[in-house]
HTML snippet that shows the backbone in 3Dmol.js (N, CA, C, O; Angstrom):
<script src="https://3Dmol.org/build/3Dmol-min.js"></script>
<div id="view" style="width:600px;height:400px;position:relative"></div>
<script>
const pdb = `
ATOM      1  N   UNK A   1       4.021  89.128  53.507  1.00  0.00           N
ATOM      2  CA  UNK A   1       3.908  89.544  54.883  1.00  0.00           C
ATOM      3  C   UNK A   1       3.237  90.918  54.901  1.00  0.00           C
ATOM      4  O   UNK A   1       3.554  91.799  54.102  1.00  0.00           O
ATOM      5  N   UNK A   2       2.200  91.086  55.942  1.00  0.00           N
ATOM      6  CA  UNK A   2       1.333  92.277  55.658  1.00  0.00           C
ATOM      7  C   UNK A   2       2.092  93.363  55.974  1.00  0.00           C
ATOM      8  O   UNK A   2       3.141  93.100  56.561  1.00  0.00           O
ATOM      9  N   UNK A   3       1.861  94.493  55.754  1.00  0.00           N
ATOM     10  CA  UNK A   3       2.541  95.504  56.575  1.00  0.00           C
ATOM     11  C   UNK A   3       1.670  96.607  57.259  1.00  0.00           C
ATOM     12  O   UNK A   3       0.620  96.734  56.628  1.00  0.00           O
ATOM     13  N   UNK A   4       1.741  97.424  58.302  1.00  0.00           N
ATOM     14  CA  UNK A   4       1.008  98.065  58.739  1.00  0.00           C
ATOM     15  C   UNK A   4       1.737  99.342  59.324  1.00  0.00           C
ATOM     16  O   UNK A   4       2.666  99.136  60.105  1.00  0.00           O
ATOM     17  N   UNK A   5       1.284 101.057  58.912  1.00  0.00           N
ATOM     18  CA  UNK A   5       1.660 101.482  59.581  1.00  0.00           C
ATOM     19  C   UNK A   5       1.874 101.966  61.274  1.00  0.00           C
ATOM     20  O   UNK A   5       0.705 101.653  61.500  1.00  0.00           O
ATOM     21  N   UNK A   6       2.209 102.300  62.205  1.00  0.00           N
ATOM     22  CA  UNK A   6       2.348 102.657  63.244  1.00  0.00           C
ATOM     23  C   UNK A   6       1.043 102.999  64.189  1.00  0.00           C
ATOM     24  O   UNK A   6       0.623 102.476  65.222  1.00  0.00           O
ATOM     25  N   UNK A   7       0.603 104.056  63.421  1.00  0.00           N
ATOM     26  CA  UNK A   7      -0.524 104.813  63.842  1.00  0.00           C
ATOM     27  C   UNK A   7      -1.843 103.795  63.392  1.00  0.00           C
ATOM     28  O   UNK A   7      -2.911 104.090  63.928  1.00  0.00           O
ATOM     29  N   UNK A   8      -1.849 102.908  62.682  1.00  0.00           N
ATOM     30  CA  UNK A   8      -2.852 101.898  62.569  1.00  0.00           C
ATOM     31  C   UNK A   8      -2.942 100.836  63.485  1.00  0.00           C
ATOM     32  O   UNK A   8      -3.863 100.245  64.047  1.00  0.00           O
ATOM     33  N   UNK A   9      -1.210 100.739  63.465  1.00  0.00           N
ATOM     34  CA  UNK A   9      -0.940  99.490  64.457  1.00  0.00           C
ATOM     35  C   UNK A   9      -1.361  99.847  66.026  1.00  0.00           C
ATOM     36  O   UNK A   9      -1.723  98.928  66.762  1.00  0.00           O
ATOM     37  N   UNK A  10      -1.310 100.949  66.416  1.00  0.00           N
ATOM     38  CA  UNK A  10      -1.290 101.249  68.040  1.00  0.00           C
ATOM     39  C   UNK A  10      -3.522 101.549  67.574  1.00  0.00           C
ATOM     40  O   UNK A  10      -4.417 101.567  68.419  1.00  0.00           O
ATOM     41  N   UNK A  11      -3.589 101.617  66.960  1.00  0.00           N
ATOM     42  CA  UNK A  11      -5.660 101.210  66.600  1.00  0.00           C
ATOM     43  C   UNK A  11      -5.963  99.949  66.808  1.00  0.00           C
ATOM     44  O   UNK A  11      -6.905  99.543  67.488  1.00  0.00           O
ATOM     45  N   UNK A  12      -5.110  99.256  66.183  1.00  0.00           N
ATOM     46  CA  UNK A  12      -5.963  97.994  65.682  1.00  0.00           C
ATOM     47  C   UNK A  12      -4.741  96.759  66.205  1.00  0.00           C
ATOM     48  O   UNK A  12      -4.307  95.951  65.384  1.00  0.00           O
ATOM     49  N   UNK A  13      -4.355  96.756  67.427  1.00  0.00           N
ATOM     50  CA  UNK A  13      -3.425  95.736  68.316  1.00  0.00           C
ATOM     51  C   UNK A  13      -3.892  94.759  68.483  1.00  0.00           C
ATOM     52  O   UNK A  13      -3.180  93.759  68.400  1.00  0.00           O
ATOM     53  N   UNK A  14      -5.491  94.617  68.835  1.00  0.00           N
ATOM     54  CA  UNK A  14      -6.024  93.457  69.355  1.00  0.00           C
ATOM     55  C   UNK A  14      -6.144  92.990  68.167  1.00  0.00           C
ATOM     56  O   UNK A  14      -5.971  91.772  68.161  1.00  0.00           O
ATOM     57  N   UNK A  15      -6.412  93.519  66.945  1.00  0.00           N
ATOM     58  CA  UNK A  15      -6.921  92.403  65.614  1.00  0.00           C
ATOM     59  C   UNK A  15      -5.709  91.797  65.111  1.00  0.00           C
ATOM     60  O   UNK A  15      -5.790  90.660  64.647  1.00  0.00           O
ATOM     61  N   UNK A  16      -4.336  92.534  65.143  1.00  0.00           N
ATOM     62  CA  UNK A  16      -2.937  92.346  64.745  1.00  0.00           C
ATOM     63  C   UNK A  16      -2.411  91.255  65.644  1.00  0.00           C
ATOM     64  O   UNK A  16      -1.610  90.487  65.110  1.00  0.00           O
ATOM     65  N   UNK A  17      -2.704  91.051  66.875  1.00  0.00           N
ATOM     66  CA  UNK A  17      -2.504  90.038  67.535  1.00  0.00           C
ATOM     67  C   UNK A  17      -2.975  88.793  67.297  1.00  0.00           C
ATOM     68  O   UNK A  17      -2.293  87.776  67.180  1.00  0.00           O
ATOM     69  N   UNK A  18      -4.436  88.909  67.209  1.00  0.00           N
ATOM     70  CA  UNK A  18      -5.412  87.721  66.624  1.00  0.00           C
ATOM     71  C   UNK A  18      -4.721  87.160  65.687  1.00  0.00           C
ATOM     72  O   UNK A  18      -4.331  85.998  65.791  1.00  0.00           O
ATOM     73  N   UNK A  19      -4.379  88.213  64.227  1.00  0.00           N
ATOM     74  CA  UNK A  19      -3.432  87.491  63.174  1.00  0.00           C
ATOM     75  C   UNK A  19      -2.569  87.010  63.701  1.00  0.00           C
ATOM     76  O   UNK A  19      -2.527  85.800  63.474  1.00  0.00           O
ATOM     77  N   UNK A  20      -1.620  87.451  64.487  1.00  0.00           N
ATOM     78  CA  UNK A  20      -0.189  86.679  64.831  1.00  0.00           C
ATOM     79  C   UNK A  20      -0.386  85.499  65.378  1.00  0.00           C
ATOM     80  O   UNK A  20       0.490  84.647  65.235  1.00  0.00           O
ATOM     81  N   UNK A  21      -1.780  85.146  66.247  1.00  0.00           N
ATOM     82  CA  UNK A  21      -1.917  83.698  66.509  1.00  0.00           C
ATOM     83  C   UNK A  21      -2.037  82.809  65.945  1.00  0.00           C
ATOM     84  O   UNK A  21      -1.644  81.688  66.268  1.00  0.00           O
ATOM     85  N   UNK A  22      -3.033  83.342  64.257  1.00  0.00           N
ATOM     86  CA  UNK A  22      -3.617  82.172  63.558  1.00  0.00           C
ATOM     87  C   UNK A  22      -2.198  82.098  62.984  1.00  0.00           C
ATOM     88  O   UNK A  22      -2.284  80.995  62.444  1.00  0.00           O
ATOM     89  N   UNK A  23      -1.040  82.486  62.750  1.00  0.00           N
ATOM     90  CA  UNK A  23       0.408  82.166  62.367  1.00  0.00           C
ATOM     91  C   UNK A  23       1.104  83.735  61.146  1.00  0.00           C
ATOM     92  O   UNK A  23       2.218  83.910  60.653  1.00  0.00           O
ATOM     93  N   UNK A  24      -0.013  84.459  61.078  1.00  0.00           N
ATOM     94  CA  UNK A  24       0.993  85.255  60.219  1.00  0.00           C
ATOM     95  C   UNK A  24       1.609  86.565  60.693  1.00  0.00           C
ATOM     96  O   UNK A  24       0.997  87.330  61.438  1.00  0.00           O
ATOM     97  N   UNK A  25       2.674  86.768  60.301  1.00  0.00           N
ATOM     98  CA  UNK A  25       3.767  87.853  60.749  1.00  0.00           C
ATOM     99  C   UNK A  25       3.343  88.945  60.220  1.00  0.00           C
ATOM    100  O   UNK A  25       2.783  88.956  59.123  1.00  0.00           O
ATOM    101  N   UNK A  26       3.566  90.054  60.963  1.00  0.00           N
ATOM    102  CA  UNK A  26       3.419  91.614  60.400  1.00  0.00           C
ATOM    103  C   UNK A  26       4.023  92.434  61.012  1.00  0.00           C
ATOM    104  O   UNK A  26       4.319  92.473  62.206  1.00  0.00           O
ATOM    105  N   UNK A  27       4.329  93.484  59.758  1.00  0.00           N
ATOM    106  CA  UNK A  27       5.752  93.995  59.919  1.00  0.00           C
ATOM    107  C   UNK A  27       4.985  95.868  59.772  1.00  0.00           C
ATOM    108  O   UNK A  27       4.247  96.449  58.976  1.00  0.00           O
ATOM    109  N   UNK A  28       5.767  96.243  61.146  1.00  0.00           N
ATOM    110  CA  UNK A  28       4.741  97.559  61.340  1.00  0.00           C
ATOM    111  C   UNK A  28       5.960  98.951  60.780  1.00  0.00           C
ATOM    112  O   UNK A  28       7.112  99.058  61.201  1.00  0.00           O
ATOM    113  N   UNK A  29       5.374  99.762  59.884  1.00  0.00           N
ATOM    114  CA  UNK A  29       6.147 100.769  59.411  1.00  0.00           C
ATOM    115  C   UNK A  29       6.160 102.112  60.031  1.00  0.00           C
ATOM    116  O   UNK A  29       5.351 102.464  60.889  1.00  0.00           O
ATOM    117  N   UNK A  30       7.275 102.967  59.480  1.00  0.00           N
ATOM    118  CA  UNK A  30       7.174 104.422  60.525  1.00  0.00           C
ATOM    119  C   UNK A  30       7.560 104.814  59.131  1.00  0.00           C
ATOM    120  O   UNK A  30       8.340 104.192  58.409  1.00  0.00           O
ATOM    121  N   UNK A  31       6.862 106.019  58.811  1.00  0.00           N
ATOM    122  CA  UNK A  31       7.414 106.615  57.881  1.00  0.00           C
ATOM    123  C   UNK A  31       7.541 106.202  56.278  1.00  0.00           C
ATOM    124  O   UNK A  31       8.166 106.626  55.306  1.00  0.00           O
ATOM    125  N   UNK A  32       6.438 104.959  56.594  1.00  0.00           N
ATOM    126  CA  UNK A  32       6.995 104.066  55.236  1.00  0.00           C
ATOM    127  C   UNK A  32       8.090 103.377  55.413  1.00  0.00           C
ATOM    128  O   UNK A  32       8.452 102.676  54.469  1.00  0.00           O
ATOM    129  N   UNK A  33       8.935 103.390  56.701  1.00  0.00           N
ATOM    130  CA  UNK A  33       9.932 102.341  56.357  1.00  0.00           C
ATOM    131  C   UNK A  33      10.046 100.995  57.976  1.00  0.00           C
ATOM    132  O   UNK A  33      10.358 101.146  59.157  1.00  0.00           O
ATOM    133  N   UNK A  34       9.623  99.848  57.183  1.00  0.00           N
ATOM    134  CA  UNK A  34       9.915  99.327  58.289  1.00  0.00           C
ATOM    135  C   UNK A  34      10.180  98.982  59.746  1.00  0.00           C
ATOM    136  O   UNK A  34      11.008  98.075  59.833  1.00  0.00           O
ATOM    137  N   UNK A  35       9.778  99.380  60.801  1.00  0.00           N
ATOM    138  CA  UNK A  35      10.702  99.065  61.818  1.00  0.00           C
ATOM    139  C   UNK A  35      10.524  98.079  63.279  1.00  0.00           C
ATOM    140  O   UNK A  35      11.137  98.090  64.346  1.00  0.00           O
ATOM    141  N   UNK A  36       9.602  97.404  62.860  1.00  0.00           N
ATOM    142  CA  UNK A  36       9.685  96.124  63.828  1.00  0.00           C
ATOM    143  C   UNK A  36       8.750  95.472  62.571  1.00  0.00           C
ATOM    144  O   UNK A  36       8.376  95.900  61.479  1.00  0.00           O
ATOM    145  N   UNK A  37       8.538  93.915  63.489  1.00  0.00           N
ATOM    146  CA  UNK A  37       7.655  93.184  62.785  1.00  0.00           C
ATOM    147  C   UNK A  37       7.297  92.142  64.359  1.00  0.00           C
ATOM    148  O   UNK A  37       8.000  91.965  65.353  1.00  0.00           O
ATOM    149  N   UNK A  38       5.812  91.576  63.985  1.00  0.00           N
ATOM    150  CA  UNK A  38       4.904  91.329  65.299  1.00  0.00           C
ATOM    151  C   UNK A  38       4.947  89.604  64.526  1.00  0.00           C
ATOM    152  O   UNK A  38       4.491  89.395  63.402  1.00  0.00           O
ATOM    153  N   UNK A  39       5.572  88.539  65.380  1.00  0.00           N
ATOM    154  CA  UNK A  39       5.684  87.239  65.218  1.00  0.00           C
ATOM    155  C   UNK A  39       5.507  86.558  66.311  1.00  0.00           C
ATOM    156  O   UNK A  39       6.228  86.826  67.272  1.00  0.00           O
ATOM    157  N   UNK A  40       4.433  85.444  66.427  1.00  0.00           N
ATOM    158  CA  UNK A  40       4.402  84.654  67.504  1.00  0.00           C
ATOM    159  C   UNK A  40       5.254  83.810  67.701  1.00  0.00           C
ATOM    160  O   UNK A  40       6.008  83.206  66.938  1.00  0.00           O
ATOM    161  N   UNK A  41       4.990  83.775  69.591  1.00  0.00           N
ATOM    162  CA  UNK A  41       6.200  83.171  69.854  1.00  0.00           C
ATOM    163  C   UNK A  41       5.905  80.800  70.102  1.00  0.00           C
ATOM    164  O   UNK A  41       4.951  80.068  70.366  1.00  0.00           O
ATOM    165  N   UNK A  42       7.126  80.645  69.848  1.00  0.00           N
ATOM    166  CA  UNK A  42       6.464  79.272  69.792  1.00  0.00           C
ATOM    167  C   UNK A  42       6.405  78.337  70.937  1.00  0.00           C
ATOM    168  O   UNK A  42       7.196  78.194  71.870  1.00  0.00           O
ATOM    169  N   UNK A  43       5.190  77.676  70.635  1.00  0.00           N
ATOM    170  CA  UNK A  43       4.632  77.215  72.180  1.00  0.00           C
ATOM    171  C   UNK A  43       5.680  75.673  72.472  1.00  0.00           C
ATOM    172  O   UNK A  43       6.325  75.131  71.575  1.00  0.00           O
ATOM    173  N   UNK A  44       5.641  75.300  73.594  1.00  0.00           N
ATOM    174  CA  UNK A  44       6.301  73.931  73.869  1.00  0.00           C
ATOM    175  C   UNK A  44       5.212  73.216  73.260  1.00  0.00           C
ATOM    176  O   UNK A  44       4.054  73.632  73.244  1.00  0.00           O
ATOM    177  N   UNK A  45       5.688  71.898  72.650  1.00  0.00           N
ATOM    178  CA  UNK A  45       4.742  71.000  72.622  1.00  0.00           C
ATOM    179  C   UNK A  45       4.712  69.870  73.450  1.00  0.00           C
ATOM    180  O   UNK A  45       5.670  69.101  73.536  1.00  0.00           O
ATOM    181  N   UNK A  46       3.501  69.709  74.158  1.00  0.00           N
ATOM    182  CA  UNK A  46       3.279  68.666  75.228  1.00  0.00           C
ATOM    183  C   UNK A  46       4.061  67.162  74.903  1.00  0.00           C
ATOM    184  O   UNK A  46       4.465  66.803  73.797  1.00  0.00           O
ATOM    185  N   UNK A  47       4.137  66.525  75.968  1.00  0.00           N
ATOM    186  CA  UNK A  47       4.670  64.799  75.578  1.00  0.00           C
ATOM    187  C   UNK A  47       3.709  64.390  75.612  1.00  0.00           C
ATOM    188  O   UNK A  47       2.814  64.952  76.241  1.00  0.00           O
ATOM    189  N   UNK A  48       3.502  63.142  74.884  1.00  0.00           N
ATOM    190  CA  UNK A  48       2.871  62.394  74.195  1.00  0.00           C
ATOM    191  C   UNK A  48       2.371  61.464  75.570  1.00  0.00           C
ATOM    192  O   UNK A  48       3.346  61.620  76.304  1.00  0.00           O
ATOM    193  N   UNK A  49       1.557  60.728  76.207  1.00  0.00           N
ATOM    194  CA  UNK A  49       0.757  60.588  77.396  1.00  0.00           C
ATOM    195  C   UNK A  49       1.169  58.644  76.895  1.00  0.00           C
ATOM    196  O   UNK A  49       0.173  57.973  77.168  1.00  0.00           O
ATOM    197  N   UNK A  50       2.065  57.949  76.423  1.00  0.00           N
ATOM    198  CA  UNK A  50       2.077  56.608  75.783  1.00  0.00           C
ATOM    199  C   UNK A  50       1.675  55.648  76.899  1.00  0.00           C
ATOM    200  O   UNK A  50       2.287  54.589  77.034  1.00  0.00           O
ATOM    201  N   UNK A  51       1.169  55.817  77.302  1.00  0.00           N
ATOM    202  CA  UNK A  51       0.745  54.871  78.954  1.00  0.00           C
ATOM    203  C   UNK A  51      -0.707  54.781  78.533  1.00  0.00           C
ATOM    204  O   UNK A  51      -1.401  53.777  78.377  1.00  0.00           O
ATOM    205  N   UNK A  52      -0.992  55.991  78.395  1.00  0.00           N
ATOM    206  CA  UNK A  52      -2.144  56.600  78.485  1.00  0.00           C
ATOM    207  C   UNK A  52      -3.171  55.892  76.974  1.00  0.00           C
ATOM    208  O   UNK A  52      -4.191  55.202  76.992  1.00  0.00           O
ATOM    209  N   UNK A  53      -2.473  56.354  75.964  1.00  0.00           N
ATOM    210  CA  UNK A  53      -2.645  56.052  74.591  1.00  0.00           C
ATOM    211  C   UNK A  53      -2.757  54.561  74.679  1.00  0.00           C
ATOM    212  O   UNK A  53      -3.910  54.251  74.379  1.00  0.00           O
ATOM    213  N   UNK A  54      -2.230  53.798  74.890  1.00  0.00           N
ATOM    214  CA  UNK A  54      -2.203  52.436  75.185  1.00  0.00           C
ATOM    215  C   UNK A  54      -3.422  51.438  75.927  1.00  0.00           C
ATOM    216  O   UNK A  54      -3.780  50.383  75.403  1.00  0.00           O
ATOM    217  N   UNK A  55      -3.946  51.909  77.121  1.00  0.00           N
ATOM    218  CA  UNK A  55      -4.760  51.984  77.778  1.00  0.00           C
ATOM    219  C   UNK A  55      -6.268  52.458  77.249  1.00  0.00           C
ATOM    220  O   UNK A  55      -7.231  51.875  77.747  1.00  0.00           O
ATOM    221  N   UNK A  56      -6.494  53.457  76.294  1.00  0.00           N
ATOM    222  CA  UNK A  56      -7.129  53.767  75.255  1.00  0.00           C
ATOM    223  C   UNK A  56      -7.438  52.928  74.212  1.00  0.00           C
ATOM    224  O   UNK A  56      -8.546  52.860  73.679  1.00  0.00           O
ATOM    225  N   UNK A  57      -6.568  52.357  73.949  1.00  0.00           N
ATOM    226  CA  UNK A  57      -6.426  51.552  72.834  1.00  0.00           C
ATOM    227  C   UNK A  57      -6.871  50.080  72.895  1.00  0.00           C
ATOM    228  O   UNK A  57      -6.935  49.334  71.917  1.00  0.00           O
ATOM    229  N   UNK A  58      -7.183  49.743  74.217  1.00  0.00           N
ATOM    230  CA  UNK A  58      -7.316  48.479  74.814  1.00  0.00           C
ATOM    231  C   UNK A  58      -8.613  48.821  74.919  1.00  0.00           C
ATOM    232  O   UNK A  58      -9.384  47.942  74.538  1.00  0.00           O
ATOM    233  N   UNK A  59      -9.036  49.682  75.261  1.00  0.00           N
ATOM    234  CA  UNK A  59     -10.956  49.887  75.447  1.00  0.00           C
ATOM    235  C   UNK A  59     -11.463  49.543  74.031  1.00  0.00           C
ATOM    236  O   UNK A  59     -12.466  48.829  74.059  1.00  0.00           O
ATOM    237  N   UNK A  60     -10.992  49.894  72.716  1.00  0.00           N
ATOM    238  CA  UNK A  60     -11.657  49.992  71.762  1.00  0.00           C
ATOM    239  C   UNK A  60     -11.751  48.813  71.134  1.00  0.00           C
ATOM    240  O   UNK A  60     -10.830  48.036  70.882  1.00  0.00           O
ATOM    241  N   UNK A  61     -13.495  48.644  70.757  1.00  0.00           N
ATOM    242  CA  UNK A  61     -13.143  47.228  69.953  1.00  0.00           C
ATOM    243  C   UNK A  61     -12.485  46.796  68.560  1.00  0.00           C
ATOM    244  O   UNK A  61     -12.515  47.672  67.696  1.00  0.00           O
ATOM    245  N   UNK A  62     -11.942  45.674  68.240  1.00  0.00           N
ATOM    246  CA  UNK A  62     -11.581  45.339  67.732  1.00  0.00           C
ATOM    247  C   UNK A  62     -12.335  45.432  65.978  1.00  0.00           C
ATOM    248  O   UNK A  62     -13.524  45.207  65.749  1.00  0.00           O
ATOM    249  N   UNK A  63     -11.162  45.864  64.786  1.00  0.00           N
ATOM    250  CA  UNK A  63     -12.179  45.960  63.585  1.00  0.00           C
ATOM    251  C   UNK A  63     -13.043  44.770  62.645  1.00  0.00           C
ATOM    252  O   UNK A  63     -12.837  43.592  62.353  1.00  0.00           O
ATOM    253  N   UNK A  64     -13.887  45.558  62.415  1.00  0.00           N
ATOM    254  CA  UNK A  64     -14.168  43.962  61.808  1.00  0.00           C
ATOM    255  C   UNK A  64     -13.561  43.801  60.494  1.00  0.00           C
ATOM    256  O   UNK A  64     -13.875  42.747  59.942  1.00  0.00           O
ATOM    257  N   UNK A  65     -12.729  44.609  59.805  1.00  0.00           N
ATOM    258  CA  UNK A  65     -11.855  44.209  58.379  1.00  0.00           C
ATOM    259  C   UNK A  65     -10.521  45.109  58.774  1.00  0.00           C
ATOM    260  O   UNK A  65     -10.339  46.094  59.489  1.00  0.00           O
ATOM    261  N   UNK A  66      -9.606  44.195  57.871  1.00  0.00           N
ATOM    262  CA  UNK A  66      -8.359  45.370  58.055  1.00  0.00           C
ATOM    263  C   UNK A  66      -8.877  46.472  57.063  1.00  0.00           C
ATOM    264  O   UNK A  66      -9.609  46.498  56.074  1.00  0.00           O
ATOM    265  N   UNK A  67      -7.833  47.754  58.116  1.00  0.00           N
ATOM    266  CA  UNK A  67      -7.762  49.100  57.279  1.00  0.00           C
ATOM    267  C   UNK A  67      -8.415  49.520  55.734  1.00  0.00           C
ATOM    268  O   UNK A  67      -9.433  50.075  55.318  1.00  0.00           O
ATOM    269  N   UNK A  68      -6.936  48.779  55.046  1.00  0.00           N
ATOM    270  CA  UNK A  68      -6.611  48.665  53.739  1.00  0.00           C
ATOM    271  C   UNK A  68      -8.199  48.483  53.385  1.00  0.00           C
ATOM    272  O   UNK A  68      -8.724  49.576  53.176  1.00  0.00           O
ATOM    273  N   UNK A  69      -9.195  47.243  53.253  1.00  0.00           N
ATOM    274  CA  UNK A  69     -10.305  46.880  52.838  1.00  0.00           C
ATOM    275  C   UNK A  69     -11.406  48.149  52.970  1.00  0.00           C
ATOM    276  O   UNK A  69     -12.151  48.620  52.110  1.00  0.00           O
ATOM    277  N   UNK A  70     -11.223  48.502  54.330  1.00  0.00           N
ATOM    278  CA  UNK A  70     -12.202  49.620  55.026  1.00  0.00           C
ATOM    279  C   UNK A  70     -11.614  50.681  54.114  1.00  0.00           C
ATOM    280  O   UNK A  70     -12.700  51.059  53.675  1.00  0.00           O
ATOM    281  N   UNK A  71     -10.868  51.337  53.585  1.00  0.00           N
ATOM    282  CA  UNK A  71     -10.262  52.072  52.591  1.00  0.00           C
ATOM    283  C   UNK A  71     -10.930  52.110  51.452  1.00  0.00           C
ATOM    284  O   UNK A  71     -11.534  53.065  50.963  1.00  0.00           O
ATOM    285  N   UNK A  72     -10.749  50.592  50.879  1.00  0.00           N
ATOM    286  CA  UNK A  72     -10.803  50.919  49.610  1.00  0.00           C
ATOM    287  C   UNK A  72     -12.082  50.942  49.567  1.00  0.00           C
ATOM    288  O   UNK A  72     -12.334  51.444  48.472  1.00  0.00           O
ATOM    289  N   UNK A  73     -13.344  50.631  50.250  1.00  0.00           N
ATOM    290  CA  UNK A  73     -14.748  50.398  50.325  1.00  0.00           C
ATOM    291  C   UNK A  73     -14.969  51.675  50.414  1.00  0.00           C
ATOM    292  O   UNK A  73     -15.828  52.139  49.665  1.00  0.00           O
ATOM    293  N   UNK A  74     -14.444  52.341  51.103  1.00  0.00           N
ATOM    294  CA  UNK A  74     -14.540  53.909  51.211  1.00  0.00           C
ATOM    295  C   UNK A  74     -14.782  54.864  49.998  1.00  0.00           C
ATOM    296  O   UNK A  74     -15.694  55.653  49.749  1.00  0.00           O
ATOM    297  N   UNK A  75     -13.060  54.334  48.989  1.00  0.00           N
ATOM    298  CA  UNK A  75     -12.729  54.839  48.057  1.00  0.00           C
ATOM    299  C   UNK A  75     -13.869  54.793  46.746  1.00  0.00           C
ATOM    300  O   UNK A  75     -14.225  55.679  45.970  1.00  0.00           O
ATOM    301  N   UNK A  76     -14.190  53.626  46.847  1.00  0.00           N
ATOM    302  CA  UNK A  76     -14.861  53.029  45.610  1.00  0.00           C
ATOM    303  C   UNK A  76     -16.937  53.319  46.001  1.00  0.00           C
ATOM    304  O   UNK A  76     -17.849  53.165  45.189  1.00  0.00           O
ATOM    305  N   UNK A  77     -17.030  53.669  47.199  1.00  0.00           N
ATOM    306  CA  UNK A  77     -18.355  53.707  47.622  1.00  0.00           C
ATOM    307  C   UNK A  77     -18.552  55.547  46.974  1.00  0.00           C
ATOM    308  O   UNK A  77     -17.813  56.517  47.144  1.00  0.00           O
ATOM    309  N   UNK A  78     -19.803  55.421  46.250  1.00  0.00           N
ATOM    310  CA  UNK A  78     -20.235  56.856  45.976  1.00  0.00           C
ATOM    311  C   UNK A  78     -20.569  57.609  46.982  1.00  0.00           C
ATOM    312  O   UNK A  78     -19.985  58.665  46.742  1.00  0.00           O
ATOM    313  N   UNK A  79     -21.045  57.713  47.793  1.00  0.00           N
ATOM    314  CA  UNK A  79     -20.994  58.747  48.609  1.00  0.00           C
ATOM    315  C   UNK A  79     -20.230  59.163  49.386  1.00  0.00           C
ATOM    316  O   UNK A  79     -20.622  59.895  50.294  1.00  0.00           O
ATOM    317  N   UNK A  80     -19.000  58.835  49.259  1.00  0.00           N
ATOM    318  CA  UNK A  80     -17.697  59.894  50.120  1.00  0.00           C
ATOM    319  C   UNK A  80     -17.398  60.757  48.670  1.00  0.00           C
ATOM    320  O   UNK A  80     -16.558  61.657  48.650  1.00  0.00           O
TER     321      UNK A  80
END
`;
const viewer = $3Dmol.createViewer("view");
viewer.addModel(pdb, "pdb");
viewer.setStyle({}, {cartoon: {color: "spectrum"}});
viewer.zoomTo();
viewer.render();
</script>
Protein backbone atom coordinates (compact mmCIF):
# COMPACT_ATOMS: atom_id res chain seq x y z
CA UNK A 1 0.00 0.00 0.00
CA UNK A 2 1.58 3.30 -1.16
CA UNK A 3 2.15 5.83 1.29
CA UNK A 4 2.21 9.49 0.91
CA UNK A 5 3.11 12.30 2.94
CA UNK A 6 0.58 15.13 3.86
CA UNK A 7 2.10 18.00 2.20
CA UNK A 8 2.32 15.84 -1.09
CA UNK A 9 -1.02 14.59 -0.55
CA UNK A 10 -2.87 18.13 -0.30
CA UNK A 11 -0.40 18.64 -4.15
CA UNK A 12 -1.24 15.83 -5.78
CA UNK A 13 -5.29 14.93 -4.65
CA UNK A 14 -6.51 14.71 -8.04
CA UNK A 15 -3.79 11.99 -9.09
CA UNK A 16 -4.34 10.15 -5.49
CA UNK A 17 -7.90 9.98 -6.28
CA UNK A 18 -7.48 8.67 -9.85
CA UNK A 19 -5.45 5.80 -7.97
CA UNK A 20 -8.18 5.16 -5.51
CA UNK A 21 -10.54 4.52 -8.47
CA UNK A 22 -8.45 2.18 -10.49
CA UNK A 23 -8.73 0.18 -6.81
CA UNK A 24 -5.59 0.97 -4.81
CA UNK A 25 -5.52 2.31 -1.21
CA UNK A 26 -3.19 4.98 0.15
CA UNK A 27 -2.28 5.69 3.31
CA UNK A 28 -1.27 9.48 3.88
CA UNK A 29 1.51 10.24 6.67
CA UNK A 30 2.19 13.26 9.12
CA UNK A 31 5.37 13.21 10.45
CA UNK A 32 6.29 9.89 9.12
CA UNK A 33 3.61 8.35 10.93
CA UNK A 34 0.51 7.30 9.48
CA UNK A 35 -2.69 8.97 9.86
CA UNK A 36 -5.51 8.33 7.54
CA UNK A 37 -5.58 6.20 4.49
CA UNK A 38 -7.71 7.22 1.06
CA UNK A 39 -10.00 3.92 -0.03
CA UNK A 40 -12.77 3.80 -2.44
CA UNK A 41 -15.96 3.54 -1.62
CA UNK A 42 -18.01 0.55 -3.09
CA UNK A 43 -20.43 1.06 -5.77
CA UNK A 44 -23.99 -0.88 -5.82
CA UNK A 45 -24.03 -3.28 -8.43
CA UNK A 46 -26.87 -2.97 -10.91
CA UNK A 47 -29.58 -6.05 -11.38
CA UNK A 48 -29.17 -8.06 -13.97
CA UNK A 49 -32.02 -6.80 -16.85
CA UNK A 50 -33.19 -11.11 -17.31
CA UNK A 51 -36.22 -10.06 -19.46
CA UNK A 52 -34.07 -8.15 -21.26
CA UNK A 53 -31.09 -10.72 -21.72
CA UNK A 54 -33.57 -13.16 -22.95
CA UNK A 55 -35.09 -11.13 -25.59
CA UNK A 56 -31.43 -10.57 -26.78
CA UNK A 57 -30.86 -13.87 -26.98
CA UNK A 58 -33.76 -14.66 -29.24
CA UNK A 59 -32.42 -12.08 -31.93
CA UNK A 60 -29.21 -13.98 -32.30
CA UNK A 61 -28.74 -16.62 -34.73
CA UNK A 62 -28.42 -19.83 -34.03
CA UNK A 63 -24.60 -21.67 -34.05
CA UNK A 64 -23.61 -23.56 -36.61
CA UNK A 65 -21.44 -26.17 -34.22
CA UNK A 66 -21.65 -26.63 -30.56
CA UNK A 67 -19.28 -24.54 -28.34
CA UNK A 68 -17.03 -27.35 -27.29
CA UNK A 69 -16.11 -28.02 -31.34
CA UNK A 70 -15.86 -24.09 -31.97
CA UNK A 71 -13.24 -24.36 -29.01
CA UNK A 72 -11.28 -26.82 -29.82
CA UNK A 73 -10.92 -25.51 -33.63
CA UNK A 74 -9.87 -22.47 -31.96
CA UNK A 75 -7.43 -24.25 -29.74
CA UNK A 76 -5.76 -26.36 -32.30
CA UNK A 77 -5.95 -23.54 -35.26
CA UNK A 78 -2.43 -21.61 -35.46
CA UNK A 79 -3.32 -18.41 -35.47
CA UNK A 80 -4.94 -17.72 -32.10
Amino acid sequence: MPTVSLTKARIHLSRLIHKVECGEDIVITRNGRPVARITAVNQPKKPIDFHGLAKLLETLPPWSKPSAELLREMRDDERY
